[in-house]
C-alpha positions, 0 to 999 in steps of 0.5 A: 500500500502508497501511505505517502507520497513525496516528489515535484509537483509536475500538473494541477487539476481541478481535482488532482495533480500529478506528482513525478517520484523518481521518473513515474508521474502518479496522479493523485485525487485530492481536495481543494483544500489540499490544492490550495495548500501545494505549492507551484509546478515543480515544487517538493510535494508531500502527501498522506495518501490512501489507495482505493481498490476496486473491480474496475479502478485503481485510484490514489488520494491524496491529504495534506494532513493525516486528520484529512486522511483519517476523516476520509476513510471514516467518510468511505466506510459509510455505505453510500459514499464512495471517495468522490463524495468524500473528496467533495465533503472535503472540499466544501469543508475543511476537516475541523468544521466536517467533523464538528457538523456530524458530530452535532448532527447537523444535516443541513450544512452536510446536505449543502455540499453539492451531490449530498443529500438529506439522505446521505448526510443523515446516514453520515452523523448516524454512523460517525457521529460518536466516533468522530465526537471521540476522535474529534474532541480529544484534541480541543473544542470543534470550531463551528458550533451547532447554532451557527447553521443559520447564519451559514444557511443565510450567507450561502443564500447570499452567494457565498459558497459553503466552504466561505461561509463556514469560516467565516463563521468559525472565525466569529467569536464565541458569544451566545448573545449574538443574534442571527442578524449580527452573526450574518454582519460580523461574518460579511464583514469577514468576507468583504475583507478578503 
């Protein structure tokens, strides 16, 4: 098995990338947030990865960090969702705001990333739900908090995408007598800022 992978960024796709080790160009799948952080074409790359076997197909994934890579292969353990699905969790989220939404249960930020639905993201806090409160929580309170769902539902009603929305609203401080309506202004700000 290809745990990691190390070598010079040679092609960037909108869902993957080809990195040379030693002469052999290997495409590996990943999500945007892993994109975002590799660095130019012909820069050093390093990469967790995860080979998915199947009848027909032999794909690599590939992860930034090992926390992306744990929580994608609690995501394809659950019936339902194959590793595209997964990768484009991921993308929506990063792997903090993921974690904390199944682990609070919350289907309506799931259900937003596109190929996910109701159906799905229910099926995904009923089964990782308690394991990623374990994994999740030993290292630190999860960033975005269950009463936040409004306030991401309004600014993705306003345009912004999912991934946008959410970390803007993960950067708000931590205050429970702020209202919906100051939540949507804070994190507006936030955005407008960018």
């Amino acid at each position: 098995m290809i745990a990691t992978l190390e070598g010079t960024l040679e092609y960037r796709g909108v869902d993957s990338v080809i990195i040379n080790v030693g002469g052999i160009g290997f495409q590996v799948h990943v999500p945007g947030s892993t994109l975002s952080q590799l660095g130019a074409i012909k820069d050093k790359v390093s990469l967790y990865t995860h080979l998915h076997l199947r009848e027909d197909n032999v794909s690599l994934y590939g992860f930034a960090s090992e926390e992306e890579l744990a929580l994608f292969k609690n995501l394809i353990s659950v019936s339902g969702i194959g590793p595209k699905a997964a990768l484009a969790l991921l993308s929506a989220l990063n792997p903090e705001q993921l974690a904390m939404a199944i682990a609070s249960g919350n289907v309506d930020v799931i259900s937003q990333v596109p190929g996910i639905g109701k159906k799905i993201a229910g099926r995904l806090v009923v089964e990782l739900k308690g394991k990623l409160e374990r994994e999740w929580k030993k290292g630190g309170a999860l960033p975005l908090a269950a009463e936040n769902t409004d306030a991401i539902a309004a600014l993705t009603n306003l345009g912004y995408s999912l991934r946008e929305a959410t970390q803007a609203v993960s950067n708000l401080p931590d205050s429970a007598e702020l209202s919906l309506e100051e939540k949507v202004k804070m994190a507006l700000q936030q955005l407008a800022a960018k």
